[in-house]
N, C-alpha and C positions, 0 to 999 in steps of 0.2 A: 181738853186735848182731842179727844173724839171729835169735837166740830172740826178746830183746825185741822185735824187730821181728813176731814168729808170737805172740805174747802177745797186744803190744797190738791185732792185727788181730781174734783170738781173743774177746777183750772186747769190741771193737768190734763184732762181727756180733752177740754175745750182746744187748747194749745196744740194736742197731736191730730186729735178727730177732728178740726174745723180746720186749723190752716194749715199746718206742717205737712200732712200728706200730701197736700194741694200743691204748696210751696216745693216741697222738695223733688216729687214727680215731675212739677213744674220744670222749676231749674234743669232736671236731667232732661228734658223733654227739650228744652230752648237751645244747652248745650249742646245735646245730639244732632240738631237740625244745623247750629251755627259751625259746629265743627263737624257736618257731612259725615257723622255717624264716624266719630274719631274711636269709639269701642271697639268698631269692627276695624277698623284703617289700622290701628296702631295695636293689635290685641297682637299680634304674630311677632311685632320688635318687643312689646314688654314681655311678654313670655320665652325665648331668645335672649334678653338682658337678666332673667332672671333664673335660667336654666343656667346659663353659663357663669351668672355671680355666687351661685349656691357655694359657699365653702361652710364647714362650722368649726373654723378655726381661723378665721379671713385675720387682717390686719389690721391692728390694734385703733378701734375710734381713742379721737382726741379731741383735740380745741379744734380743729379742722372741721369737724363732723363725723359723720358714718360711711363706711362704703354703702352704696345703692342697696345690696342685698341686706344689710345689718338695718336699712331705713326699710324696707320692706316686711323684714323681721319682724320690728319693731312696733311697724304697724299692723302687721294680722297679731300679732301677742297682743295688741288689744280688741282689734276685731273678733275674732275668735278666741269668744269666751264660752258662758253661760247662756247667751243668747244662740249661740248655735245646738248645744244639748238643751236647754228650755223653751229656748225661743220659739224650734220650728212644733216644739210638743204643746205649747199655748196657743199658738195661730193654728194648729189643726183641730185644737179640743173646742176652741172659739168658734171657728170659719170651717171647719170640715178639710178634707183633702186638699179641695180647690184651690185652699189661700195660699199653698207653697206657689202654684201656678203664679199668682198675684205677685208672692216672696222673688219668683225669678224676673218679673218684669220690673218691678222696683230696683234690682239690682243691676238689670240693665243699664236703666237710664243712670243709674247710680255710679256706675263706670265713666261715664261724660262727668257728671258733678265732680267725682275722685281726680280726674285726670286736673281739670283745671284748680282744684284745689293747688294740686300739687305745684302746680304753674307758678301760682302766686307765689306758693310755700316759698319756690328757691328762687324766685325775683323779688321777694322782699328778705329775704333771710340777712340779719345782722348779728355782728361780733358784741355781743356783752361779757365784761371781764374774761377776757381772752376767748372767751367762745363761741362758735358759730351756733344762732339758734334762733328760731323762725316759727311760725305759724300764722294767723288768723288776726289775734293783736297786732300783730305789725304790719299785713297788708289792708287791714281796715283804718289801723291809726294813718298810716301816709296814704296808700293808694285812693283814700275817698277825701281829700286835699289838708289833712292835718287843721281841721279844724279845729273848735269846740268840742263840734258834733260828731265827728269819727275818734277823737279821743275818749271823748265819756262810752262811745258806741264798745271801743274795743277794749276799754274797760272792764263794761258790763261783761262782754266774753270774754275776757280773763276771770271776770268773779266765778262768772258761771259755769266757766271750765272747772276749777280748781274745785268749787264746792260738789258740782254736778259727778266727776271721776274721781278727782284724786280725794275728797273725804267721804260724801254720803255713798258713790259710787263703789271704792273698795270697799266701803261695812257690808256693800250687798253681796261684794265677791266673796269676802271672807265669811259670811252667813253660809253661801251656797257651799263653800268647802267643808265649811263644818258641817252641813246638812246631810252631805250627799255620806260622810264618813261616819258620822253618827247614826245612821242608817246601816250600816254594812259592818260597822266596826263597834265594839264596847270599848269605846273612846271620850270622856265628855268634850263636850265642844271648846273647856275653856283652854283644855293644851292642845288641841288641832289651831286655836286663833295664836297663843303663844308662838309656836312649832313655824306657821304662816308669820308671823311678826317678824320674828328671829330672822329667818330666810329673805325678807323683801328688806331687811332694815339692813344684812351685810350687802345686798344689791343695790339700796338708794345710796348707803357711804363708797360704792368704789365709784360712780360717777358715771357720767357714759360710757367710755370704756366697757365695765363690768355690766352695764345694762346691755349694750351691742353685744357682748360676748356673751350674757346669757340666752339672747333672743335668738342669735345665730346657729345657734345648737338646740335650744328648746322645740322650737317651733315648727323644722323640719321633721325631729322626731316624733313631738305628737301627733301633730297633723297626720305624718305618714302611717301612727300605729292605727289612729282611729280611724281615719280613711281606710286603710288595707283590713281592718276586723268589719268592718262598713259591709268593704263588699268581697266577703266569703262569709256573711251571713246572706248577702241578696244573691249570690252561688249558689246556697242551699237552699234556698228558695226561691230558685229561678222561672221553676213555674208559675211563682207569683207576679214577676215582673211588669207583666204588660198590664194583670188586671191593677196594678198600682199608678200605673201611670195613666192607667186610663181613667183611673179615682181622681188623678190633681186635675186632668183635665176638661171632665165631665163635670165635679165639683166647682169647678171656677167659675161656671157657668147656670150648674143646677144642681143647688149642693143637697135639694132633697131625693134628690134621685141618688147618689149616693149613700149618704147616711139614715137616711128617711126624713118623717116629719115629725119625731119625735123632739128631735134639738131646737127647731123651728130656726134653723141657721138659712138666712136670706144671700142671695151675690150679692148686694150689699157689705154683709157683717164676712164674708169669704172675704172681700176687696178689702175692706178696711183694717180687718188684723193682718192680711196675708203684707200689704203692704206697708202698715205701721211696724209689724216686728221683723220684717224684712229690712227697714232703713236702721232700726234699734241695733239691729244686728251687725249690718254690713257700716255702717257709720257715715254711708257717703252726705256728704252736707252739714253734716251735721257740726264741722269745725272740729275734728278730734286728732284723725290721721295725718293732718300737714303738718303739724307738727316734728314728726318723724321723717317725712319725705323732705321739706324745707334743709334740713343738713344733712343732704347723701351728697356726695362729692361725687357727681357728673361734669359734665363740659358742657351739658346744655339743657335749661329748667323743664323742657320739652320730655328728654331723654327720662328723667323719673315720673313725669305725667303718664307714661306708657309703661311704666313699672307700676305705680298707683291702679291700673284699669286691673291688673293682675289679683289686687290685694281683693277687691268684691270678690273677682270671680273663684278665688281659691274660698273666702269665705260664705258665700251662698251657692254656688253653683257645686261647690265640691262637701265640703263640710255638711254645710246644712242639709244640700237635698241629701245627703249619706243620711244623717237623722231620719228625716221625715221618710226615706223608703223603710230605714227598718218598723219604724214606726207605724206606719199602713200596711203594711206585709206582715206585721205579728199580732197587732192588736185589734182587738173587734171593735172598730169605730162605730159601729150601729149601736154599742151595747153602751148607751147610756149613762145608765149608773157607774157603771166601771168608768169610764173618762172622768163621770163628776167625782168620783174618790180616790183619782190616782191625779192630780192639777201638777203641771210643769214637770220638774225635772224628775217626777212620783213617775211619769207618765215613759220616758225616754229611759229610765231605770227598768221597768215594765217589759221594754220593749225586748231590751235586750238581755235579760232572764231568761225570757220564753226562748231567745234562741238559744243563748250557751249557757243555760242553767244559771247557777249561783254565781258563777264564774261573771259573769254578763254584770250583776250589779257591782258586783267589788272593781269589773273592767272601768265602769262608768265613774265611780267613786274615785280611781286614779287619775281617768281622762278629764272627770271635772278639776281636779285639785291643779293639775298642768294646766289646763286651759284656764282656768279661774287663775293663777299666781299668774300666769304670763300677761292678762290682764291689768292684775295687778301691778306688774311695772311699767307695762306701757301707759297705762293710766298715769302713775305716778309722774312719768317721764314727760309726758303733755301739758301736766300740770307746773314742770319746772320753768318750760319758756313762760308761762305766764307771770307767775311767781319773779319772775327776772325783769318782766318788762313793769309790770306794777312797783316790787317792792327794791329791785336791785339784788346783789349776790345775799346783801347781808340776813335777809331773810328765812337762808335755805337750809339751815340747820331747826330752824323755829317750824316751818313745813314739812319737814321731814319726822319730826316727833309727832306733830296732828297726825299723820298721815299713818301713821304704825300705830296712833291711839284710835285710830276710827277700823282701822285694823281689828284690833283687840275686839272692840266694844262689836264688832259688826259679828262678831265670831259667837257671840253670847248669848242676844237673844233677836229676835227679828222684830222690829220697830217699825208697825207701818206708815208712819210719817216720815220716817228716815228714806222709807221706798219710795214714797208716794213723790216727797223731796226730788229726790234722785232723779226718776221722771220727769219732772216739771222742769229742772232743772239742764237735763237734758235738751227737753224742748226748746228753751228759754236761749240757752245759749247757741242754736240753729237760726237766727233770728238773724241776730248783724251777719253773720257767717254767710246767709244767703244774697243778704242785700249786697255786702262785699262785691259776691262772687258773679250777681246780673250786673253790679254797675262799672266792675271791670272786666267785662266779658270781652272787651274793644284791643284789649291787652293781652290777653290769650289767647285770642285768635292772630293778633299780628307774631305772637311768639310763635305760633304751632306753621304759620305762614314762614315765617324766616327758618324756622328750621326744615319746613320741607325744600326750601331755597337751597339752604346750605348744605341738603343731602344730596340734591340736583347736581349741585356744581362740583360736588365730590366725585357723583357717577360720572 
């Protein structure tokens, strides 16, 4: 088991550290230039489309789809998870300050890959037993000419999705909730995994509908509680401010001048975690979020590509960098030993102690439980289009009990092939997803093209 276990990790780092950073930067980098920097262009309509959709009581999803903002919802509930309270605390303990620097330019380009995701999402979205449902499978099986080879292609990202999120993925969420609550609480972990069962299993039987309507209401209020305690701790330490940003950005560059030469952290190992747990985090590319955006009920597949550029930016630019300032503003990043005995979410628990006392971890323990289950069902809910395009409807009661046993068992004990899994798998199913997305890139740009036509002719 231990070999298996040094293999697949072995493959895993190969897969993120040799191509995927390359690849997925890449991608963001090709779409930014093809679509004349459509982050910047279209960042003022999706934030406008999304200020104005905000309800948390919107109109009932159906067979139809979601409204815009419940697909938006839907997808920061799985973007912002664990990777936003761990994420940005492993890429700093690894990379020093600088890698958040890294984390924000990954997210950049990451906004051009989201948008045309999204593209695809609702120009290939089809009706399976009566409902409208989309993603990644269905623009790789037909948009790459419904061969052989884009069938087995999207396939493989169906396996990959479903294994990668909806099973080895939630045992890692459901680990982190018990972890963070086992810590702060005299609770055993086996009825925090129950308690988390119970809760995702009456969410996966009420359907979309009850997924949209928890996401609609979930997601603004965490976001808003952890964001808003975010920053009136960087208020009371405002005279910390600048030297912290003057860490991400000094560190990006020359991360022993920062932390010293103690960690022997290179710009190299800055760039490479900053921008590996940056993509982990924000998802762009990766094939997760079209999912969600593919069934928002717009008038034009453009109109939710400019909703998608919104979903990075609220998850690394707001979320995230709120972490990593409390993070560099409370903790003594020089001091060594303390980083190597406090790893992940030990580290972001730490952080925010020191500012609101005891208050601060029982704070985090809540805010992971919300951000970990809202994962949770977005995760689950990415996995259903697959699950439909592979297996048909009949399968979706047999997915749904895996799905609440990997639940269970993830809450128990921490398995690190299960994690190790998880990653690789991650990786693995970014693969067709990218090739998809450079080889219908001719497609995206004629949609983003018609619809600045069609906004012309309106003016």
């Amino acid at each position: 088991m231990e070999e298996l276990n040094q293999l697949v990790q072995n493959v895993s780092g190969f897969v993120w550290n040799s191509l995927l950073i390359f690849l997925l930067i890449g991608t963001g980098l090709f779409y930014t230039i093809k679509l004349k920097f459509i982050q910047v262009r279209k960042f003022g309509e999706g934030y406008t489309k999304v200020v104005k959709g905000v309800n948390l009581n919107g109109e009932a999803a159906g067979a139809e789809g979601m409204s815009s903002f419940q697909s938006l919802a839907t997808a920061v509930a799985a973007q912002v998870g664990t990777g936003n309270l761990a994420g940005a605390a492993t890429a700093i303990a690894a990379g020093g300050p600088g890698a958040i620097f890294w984390m924000w330019i990954s997210a950049f380009f990451g906004m051009a890959t989201v948008y045309a995701e999204a593209v695809l999402g609702q120009v290939y979205k089809k009706r399976i037993g009566g409902e409208v449902i989309g993603g990644p499978a269905f623009y790789i099986s037909e948009g790459l000419g419904e061969s052989w080879f884009s069938k087995a292609l999207a396939a493989f990202f169906g396996l990959s999705c479903i294994l990668a999120l909806s099973f080895m993925g939630n045992a890692v969420q459901s680990n982190s909730i018990a972890a963070a609550f086992s810590n702060e609480f005299p609770i055993s972990p086996v009825y925090i995994g129950i308690c988390v069962a119970i809760i995702s299993g009456f969410i996966f039987w009420g359907g979309t509908q009850r997924i949209a309507s928890f996401t609609e209401k979930i997601v603004p209020v965490m976001a808003g509680l952890y964001v808003g305690a975010s920053i009136i701790i960087v208020f009371m330490n405002i005279t910390h401010i600048i030297p912290a940003i003057r860490m991400i950005f000094v560190g990006a560059f020359n991360p022993t001048a920062v932390v010293g030469g103690a960690f022997g952290i290179t710009i190299k190992q800055a760039v490479r975690f900053g921008v590996a747990r940056g993509l982990f985090s924000n998802e762009a590319g990766m094939g997760s979020t079209p999912h969600a955006h593919a069934v928002a009920k717009v008038d034009h597949p453009c109109e939710q590509g400019a909703v998608a550029i919104i979903t990075v930016f609220i998850d690394t630019f707001v979320v995230l960098t709120c972490t990593a300032l409390v993070i560099i503003m409370k903790v003594d990043l020089t001091n060594k030993a303390l980083i190597d005995s406090i790893p992940g979410i030990a580290l972001t628990q730490t952080a925010f102690k020191m500012a609101l006392g005891n208050f601060g971890g029982v704070f985090i323990a809540v805010c992971l439980f919300f951000f970990a289950l809202s994962t949770i069902i977005g995760w689950y809910y990415f996995g259903v289009a697959n699950i439909k395009y592979l297996f048909g409807n009949k399968a979706m009661n047999i997915y749904k009990v895996i799905v609440i046993c990997f639940i269970l068992l993830g809450s128990l004990a921490k398995v690190d092939l299960v994690w190790n899994l998880s990653d690789l798998f991650n990786g693995l199913m970014a693969l067709p997803n990218l090739i998809a997305l450079l080889v219908l890139y001719k497609l995206v740009v004629k949609a983003t093209n018609e619809y600045r036509e069609l906004h012309s002719r309106k003016k």
